[in-house]
C-alpha positions as CSV (number, residue, x, y, z in Angstrom):
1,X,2.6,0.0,-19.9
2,X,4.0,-3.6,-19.7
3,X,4.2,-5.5,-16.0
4,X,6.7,-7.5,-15.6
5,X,6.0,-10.9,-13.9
6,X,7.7,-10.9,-10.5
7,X,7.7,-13.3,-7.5
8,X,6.7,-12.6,-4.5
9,X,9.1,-14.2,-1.6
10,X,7.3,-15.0,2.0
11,X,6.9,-17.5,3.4
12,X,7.0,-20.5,0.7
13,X,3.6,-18.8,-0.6
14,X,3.6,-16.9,-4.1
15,X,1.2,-15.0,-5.9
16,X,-0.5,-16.4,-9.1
17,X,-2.0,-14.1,-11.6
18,X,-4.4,-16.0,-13.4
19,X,-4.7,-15.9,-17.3
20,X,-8.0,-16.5,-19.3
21,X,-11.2,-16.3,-18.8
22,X,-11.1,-18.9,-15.8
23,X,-13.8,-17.2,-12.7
24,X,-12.3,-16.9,-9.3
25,X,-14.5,-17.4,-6.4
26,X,-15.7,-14.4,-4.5
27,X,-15.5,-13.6,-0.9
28,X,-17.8,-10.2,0.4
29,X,-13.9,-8.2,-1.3
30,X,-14.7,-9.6,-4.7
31,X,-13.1,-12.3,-6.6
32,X,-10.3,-13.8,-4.5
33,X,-6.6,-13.9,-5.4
34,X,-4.3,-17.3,-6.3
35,X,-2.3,-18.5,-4.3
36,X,1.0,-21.2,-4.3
37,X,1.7,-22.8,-1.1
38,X,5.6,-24.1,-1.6
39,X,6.4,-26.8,0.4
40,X,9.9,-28.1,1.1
41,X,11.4,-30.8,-1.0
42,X,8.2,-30.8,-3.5
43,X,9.2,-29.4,-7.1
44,X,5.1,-28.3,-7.0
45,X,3.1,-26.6,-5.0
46,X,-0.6,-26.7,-3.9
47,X,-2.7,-23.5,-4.9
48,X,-5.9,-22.2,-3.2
49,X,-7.6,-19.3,-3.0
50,X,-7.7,-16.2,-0.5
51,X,-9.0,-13.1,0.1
52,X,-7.2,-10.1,-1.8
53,X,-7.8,-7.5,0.3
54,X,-7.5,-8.8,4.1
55,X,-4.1,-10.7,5.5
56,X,-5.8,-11.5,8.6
57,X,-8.0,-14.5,8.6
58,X,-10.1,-12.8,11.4
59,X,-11.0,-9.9,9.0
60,X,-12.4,-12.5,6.3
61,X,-11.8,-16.2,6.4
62,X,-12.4,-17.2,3.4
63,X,-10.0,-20.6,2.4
64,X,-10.4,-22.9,-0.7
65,X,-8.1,-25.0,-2.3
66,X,-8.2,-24.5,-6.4
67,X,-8.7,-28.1,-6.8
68,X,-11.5,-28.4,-4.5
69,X,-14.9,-29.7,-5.5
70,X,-17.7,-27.2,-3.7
71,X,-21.1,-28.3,-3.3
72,X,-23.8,-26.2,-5.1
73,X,-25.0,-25.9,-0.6
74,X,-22.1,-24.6,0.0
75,X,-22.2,-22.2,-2.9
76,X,-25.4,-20.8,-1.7
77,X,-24.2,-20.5,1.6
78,X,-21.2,-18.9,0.6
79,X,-23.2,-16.6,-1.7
80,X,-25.8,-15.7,1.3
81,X,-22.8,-15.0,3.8
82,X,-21.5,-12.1,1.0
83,X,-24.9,-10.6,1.1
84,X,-25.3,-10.1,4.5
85,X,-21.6,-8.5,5.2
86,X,-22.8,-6.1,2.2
87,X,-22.9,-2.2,2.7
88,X,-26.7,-1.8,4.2
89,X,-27.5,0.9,1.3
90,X,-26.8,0.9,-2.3
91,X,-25.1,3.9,-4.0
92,X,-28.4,5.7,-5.0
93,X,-30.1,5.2,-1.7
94,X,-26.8,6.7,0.0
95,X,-27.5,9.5,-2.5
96,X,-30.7,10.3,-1.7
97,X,-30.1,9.9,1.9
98,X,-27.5,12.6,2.0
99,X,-29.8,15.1,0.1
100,X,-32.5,14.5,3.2
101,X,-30.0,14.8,5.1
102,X,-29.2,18.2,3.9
103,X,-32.5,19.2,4.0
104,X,-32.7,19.2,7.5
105,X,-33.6,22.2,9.4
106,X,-32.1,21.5,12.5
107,X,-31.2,18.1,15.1
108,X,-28.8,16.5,12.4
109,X,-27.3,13.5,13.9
110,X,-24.1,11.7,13.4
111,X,-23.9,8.0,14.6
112,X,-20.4,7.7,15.5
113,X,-20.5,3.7,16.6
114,X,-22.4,2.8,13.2
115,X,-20.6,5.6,11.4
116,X,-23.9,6.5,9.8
117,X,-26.0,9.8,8.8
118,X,-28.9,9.5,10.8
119,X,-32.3,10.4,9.3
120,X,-35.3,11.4,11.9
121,X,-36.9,8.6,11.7
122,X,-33.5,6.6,12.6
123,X,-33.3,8.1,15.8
124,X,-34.8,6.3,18.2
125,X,-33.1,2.7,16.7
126,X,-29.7,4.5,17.7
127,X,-30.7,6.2,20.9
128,X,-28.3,4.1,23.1
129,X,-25.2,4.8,20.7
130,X,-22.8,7.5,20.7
131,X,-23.8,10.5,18.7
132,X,-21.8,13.5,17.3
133,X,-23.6,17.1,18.6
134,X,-25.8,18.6,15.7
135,X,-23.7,21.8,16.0
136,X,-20.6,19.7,14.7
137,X,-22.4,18.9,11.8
138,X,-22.2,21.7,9.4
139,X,-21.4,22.1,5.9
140,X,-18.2,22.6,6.2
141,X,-17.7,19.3,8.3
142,X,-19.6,17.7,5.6
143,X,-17.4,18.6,2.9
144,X,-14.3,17.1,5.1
145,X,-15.7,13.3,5.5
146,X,-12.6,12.1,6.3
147,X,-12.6,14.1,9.7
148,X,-16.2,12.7,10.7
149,X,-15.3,9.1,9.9
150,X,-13.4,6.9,12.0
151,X,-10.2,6.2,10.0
152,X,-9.9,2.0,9.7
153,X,-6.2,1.4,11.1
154,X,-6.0,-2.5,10.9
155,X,-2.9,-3.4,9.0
156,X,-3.5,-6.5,7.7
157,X,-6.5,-5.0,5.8
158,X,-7.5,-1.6,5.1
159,X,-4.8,0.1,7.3
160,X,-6.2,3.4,5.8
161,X,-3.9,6.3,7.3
162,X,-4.6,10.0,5.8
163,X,-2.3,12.3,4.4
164,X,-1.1,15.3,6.4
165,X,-2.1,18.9,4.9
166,X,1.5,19.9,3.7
167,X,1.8,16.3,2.1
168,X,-1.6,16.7,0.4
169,X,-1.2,20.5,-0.5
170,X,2.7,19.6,-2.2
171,X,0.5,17.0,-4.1
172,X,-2.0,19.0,-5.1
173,X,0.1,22.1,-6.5
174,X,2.6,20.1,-8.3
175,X,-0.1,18.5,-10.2
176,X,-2.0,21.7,-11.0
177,X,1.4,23.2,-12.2
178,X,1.8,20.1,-14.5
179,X,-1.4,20.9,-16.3
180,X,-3.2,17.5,-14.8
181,X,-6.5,18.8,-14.7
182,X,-8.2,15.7,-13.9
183,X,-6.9,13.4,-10.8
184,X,-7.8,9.5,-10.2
185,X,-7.7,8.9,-6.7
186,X,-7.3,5.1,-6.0
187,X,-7.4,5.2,-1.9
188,X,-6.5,9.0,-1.3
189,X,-9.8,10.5,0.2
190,X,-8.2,13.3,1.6
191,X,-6.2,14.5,-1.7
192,X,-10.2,13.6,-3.1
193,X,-11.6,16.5,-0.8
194,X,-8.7,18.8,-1.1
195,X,-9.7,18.9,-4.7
196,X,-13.5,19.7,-4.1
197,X,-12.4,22.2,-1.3
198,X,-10.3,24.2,-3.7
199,X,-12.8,24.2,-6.3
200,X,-15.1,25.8,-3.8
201,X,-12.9,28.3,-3.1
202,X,-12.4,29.4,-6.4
203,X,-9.1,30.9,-6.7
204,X,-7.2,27.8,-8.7
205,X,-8.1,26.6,-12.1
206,X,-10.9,23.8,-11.6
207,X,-9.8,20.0,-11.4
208,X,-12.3,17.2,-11.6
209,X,-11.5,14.0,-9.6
210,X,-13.0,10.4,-9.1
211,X,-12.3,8.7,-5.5
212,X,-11.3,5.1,-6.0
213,X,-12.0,3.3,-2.2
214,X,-12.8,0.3,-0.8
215,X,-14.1,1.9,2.1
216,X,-18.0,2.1,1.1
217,X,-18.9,4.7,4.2
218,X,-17.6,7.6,1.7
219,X,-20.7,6.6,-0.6
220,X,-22.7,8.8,2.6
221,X,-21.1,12.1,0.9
222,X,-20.0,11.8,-2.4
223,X,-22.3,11.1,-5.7
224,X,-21.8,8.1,-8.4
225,X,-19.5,10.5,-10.7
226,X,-17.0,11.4,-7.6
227,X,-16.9,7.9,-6.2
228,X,-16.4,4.5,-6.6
229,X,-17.2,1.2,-4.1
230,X,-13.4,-0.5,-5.6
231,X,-11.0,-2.9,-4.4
232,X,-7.3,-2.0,-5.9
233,X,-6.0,-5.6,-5.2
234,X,-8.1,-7.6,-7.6
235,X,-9.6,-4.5,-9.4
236,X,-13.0,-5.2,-8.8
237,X,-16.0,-2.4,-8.8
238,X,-18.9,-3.5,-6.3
239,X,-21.3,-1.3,-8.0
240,X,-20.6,-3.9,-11.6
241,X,-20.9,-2.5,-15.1
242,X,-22.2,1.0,-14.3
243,X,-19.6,1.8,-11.8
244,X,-16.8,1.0,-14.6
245,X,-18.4,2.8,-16.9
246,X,-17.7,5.8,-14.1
247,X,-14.1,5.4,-14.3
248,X,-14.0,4.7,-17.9
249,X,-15.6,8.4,-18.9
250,X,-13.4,9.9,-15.8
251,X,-10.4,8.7,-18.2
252,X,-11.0,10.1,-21.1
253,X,-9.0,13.9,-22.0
254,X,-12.0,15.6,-23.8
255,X,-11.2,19.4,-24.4
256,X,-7.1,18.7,-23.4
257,X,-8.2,17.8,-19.6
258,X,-4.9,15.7,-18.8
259,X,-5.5,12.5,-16.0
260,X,-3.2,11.7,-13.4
261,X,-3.6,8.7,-11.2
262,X,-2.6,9.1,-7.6
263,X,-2.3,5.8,-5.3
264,X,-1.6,5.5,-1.9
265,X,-2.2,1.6,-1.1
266,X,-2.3,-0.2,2.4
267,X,1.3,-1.0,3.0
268,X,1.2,-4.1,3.3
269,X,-0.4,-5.1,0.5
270,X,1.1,-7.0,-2.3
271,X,3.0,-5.2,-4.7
272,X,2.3,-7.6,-7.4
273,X,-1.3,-7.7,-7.6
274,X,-1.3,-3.7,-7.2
275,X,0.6,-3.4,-10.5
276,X,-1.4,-5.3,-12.2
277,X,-4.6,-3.4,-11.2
278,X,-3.1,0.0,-12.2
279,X,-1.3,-1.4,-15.2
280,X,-5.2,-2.1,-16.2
281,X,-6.2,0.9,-15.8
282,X,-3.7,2.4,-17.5
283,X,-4.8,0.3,-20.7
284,X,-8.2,1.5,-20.6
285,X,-6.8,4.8,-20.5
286,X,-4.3,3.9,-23.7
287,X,-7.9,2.7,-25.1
288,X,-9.3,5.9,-25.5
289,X,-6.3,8.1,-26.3
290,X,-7.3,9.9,-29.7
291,X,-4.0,11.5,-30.5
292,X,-1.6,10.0,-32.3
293,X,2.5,10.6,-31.0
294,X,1.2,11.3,-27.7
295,X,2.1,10.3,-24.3
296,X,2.5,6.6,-24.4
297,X,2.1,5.9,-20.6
298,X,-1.0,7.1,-17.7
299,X,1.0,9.1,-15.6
300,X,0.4,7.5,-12.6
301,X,1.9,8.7,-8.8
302,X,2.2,5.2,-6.5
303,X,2.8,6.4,-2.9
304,X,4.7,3.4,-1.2
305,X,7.1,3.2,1.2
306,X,11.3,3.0,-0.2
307,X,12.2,-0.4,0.5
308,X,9.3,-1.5,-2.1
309,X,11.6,0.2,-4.4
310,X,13.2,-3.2,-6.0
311,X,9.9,-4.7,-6.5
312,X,8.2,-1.9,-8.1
313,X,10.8,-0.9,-10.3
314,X,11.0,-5.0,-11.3
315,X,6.8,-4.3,-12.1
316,X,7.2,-0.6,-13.9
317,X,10.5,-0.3,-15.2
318,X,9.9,3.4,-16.2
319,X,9.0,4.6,-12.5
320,X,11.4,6.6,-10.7
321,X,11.5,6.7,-6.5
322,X,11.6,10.4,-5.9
323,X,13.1,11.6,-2.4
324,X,9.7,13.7,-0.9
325,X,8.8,12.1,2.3
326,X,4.8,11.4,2.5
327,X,3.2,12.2,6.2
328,X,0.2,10.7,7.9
329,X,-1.8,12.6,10.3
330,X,-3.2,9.8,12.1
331,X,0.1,7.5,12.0
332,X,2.1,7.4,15.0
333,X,5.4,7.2,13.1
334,X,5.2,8.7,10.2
335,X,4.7,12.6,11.0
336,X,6.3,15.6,9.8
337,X,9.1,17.2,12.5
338,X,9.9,12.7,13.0
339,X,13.8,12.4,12.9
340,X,16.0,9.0,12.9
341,X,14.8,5.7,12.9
342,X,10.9,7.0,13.3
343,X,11.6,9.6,9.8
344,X,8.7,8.5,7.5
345,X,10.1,5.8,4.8
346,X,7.1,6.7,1.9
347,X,8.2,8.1,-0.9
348,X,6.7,8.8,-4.1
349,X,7.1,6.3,-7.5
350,X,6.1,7.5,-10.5
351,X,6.7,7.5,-14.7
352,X,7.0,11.7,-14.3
353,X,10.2,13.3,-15.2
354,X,11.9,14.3,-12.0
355,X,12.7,17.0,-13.4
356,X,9.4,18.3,-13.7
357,X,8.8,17.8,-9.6
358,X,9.9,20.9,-7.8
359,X,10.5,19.8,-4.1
360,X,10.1,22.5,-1.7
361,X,13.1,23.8,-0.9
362,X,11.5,24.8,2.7
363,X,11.4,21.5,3.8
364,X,15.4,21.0,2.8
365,X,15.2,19.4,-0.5
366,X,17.1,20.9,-3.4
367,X,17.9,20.3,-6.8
368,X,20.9,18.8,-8.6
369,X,21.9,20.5,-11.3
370,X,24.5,17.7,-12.3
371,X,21.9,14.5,-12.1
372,X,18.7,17.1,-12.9
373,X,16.5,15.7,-10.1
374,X,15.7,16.8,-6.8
375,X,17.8,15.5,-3.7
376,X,17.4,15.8,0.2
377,X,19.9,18.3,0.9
378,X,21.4,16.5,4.2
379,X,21.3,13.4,5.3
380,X,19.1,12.2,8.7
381,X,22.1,12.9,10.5
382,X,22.7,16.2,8.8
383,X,25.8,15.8,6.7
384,X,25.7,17.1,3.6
385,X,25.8,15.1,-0.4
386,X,28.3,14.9,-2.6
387,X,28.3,14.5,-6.3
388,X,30.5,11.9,-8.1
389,X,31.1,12.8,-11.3
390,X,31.8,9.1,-12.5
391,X,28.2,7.7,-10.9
392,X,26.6,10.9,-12.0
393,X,24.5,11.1,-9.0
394,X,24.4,12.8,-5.9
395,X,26.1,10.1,-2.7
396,X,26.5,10.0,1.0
397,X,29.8,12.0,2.0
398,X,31.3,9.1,3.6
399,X,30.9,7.4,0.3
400,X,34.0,6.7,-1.7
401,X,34.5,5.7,-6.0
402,X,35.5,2.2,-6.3
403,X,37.0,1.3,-9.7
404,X,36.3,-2.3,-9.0
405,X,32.7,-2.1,-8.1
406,X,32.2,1.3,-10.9
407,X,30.5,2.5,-8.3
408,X,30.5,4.5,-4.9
409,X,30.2,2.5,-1.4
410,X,31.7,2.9,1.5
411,X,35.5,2.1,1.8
412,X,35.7,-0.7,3.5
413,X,32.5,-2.3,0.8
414,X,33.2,-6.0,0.0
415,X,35.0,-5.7,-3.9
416,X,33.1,-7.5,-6.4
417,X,29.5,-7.0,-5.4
418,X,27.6,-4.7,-7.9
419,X,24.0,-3.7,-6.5
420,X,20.9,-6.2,-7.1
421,X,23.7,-9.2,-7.9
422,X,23.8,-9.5,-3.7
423,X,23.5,-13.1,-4.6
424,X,22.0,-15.8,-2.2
425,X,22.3,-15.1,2.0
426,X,22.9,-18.6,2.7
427,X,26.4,-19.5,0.5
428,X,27.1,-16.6,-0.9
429,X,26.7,-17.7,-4.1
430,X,26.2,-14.8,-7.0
431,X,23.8,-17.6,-9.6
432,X,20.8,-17.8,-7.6
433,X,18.7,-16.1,-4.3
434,X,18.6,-18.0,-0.8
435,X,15.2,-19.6,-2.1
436,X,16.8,-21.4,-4.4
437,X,20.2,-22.4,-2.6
438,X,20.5,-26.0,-2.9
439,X,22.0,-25.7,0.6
440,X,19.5,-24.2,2.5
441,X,17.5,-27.2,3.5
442,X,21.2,-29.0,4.6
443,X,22.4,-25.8,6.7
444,X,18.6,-25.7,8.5
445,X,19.1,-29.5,9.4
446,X,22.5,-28.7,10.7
447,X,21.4,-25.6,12.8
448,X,19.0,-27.7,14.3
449,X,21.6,-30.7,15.3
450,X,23.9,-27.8,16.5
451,X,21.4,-26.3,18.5
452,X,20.2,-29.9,19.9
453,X,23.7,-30.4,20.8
454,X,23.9,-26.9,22.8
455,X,20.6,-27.8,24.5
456,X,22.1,-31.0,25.4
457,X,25.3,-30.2,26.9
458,X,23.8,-27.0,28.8
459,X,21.1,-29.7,30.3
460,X,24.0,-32.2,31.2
461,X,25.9,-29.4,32.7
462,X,23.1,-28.4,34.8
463,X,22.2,-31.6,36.0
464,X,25.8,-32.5,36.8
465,X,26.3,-29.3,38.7
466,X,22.9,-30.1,40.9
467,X,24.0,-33.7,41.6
468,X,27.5,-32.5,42.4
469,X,25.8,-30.0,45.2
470,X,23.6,-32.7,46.5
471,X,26.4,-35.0,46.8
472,X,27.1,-36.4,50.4
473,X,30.8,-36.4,50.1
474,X,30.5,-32.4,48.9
475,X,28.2,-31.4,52.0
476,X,31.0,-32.9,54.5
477,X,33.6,-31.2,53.2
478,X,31.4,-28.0,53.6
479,X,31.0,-28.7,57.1
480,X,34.2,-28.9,57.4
């Protein structure tokens, strides 16, 4: 799977993936991502380095320029500060912990303010917080972790919202029915648990699955094969070598077992670094295929809202946006039953044949036999598709052919303009994007003597208009 090198526009800062062997310093996420801060009228930049996973400086506030000279102090520091924002347990002592925990006659405890399986002799350290009842811990709420934890809803880092049952169930059978019998979840707990529920139960063939997070509280419930401490921005394990080693025997299709990966980053992460994490684990996988003539490509699912479209398609060429609308439970917005402007915009991207994904046709998705992939049957506002035989797809009725454009648009479309040639926003120009327009920095300097101007003349009309009422002359003639 080749990545395409993409830039990333916002804000005069870019993304740089580095090359090499060259280290990258480490905040408590893991090695930090490169960074181009682009000023105006510099051909160069200045780079530093930030935190991958976290957009908000108050979440972790780590700052360094690339070409500054840090003290071995301030290493140490640095290095000291990382342990101590660490999870409290390793892996193994979580482990064990939850087998004690188990063992338990009676009087389990649930810390909800540390969000922490208490073990007796913890008790009385976390008297004064609040504490789930020990008849809510069974093992059935056990087995559904992501119900006893407190989801962690900040956007500008983990902004982990869990799929709804009918998005996670639709998930879950098309994969079976594809013969995936082994599913890499990279931040989809809930799909994770789903999995292990059904296998419970039985009645479906058996699927193995390895939980991807960086959200170390699911190490309280799950073992070292079923989960691992990871950051999907800069691809980093926190367990080191053994962890890796997890995922690189999860990967490997002993005895026909086919793997899937399944993604469902924050959404406001970066798409750039994101492709380049899965596009790594997709080479391990292409590593330890055996079979010769065989699939070329991981299959991978990327869950990602539409208007990420351009920018993933510009990453994974081969990825197609198919029309299924993902639901969160715990996101206000994006529920099932949502119409108009609050309809949830996450869709699913993926190198899988649309053909081979059956929407449900329940929900009011149906197939089209002319483009052979599955469409929404009606529009938000309930009008029905039609096909164009010249596009060969499926278009909005209000959509006409244009010969010009050799495409469909609406009728009153500007001629001329095909789709990802909209050219630059501030001249219009079809050779270059707004970034680049040679005009940008001259317009901005003229909006800003234009809007001086207007500021001017509304404060000389309002002073003449309050000198004019305070004049002597004026007051007379009201008097008058």
């Amino acid at each position: 799977m080749q990545l395409k090198e993409s830039d990333e526009d916002g804000f005069g800062i870019e993304i740089v993936l580095q090359q090499g062997d060259r280290k990258a310093p480490s905040c408590v996420h893991g090695p930090t991502l490169l960074f181009e801060k682009v000023c105006k009228g510099e051909e160069k930049g200045r780079r530093f380095y930030a935190c991958s996973a976290c957009r908000d400086r108050k979440e972790c506030n780590f700052f360094q320029w690339e070409d500054d000279k840090v003290s071995e102090a301030r290493l140490l520091a640095r290095e000291e500060e990382n342990r101590s924002k660490m999870p409290p347990f390793t892996h193994q002592e979580y482990c064990s912990r939850f087998r004690k925990f188990l063992a338990l006659p009676l009087g389990r405890r649930f810390c909800q303010d540390c969000q922490l399986l208490l073990l007796p002799g913890e008790w009385e350290i976390h008297a004064s917080h609040k504490m789930s009842q020990a008849d809510d811990i069974t093992e059935a709420r056990l087995s559904r972790p992501s119900l006893m934890l407190k989801p962690l809803e900040n956007k500008k880092s983990n902004a982990q919202y869990l799929f709804a049952d009918r998005s996670c169930h639709f998930l879950l059978d098309t994969l079976a029915k594809l013969g995936y019998r082994k599913v890499l979840c990279v931040g989809t707990p809930r799909l994770h648990e789903l999995i292990k529920l059904r296998n419970q139960e039985g009645k479906s063939d058996p699927m193995k699955s390895l939980l991807l997070d960086i959200d170390f509280r699911y190490a309280q419930f799950y073992g070292t094969d079923e989960f691992c401490h990871y950051n999907m921005f800069n691809h980093h394990f926190f367990g080191g070598e053994a962890a890796s080693g997890v995922l690189r025997a999860f990967l490997g299709e002993e005895d026909g077992e086919k793997v899937i990966m399944v993604s469902d980053p924050p959404f406001g992460g970066l798409v750039k670094p994101l492709a380049h994490s899965f596009s790594q684990i997709a080479e391990t996988w292409r590593e330890l295929q055996t079979s010769e003539g065989g699939v070329v490509e991981m299959p991978i699912v990327w869950i990602f809202p539409y208007f990420f479209e351009p920018r993933i398609l510009e990453c994974f060429p081969s990825f197609t946006m198919l029309d299924y609308q993902v639901d969160y439970d715990n996101h206000p917005l994006y529920k099932h039953g949502k119409t108009g402007r609050k309809q949830s915009p996450v869709r699913l991207f993926t190198n899988l044949a649309p053909r081979d994904v059956v929407l449900p046709r329940e929900e009011g998705y149906r197939y089209s036999i002319h483009t052979h992939t599955n469409l929404t049957s009606r529009d938000i506002d309930g009008r029905v598709w039609k096909h164009c035989s010249e596009c060969q797809k499926c278009v909005k009725p209000s959509w006409r052919h244009c010969q010009s454009c050799a495409r469909c648009a609406l009728p009153d479309h500007p001629c001329g303009n095909s789709p990802g040639l909209e050219g630059c926003f501030n001249c219009g120009s079809l050779k270059h994007k707004r970034r680049a327009c040679p005009l940008k920095d001259k317009r901005r300097t003229d909006n800003k003597k234009r809007d001086s101007f207007i500021c001017s003349m509304r404060l000389w009309t309002k002073t003449f208009y309050i000198f004019k009422d305070s004049c002597p002359s004026k007051k007379k003639e009201r008097r008058q």
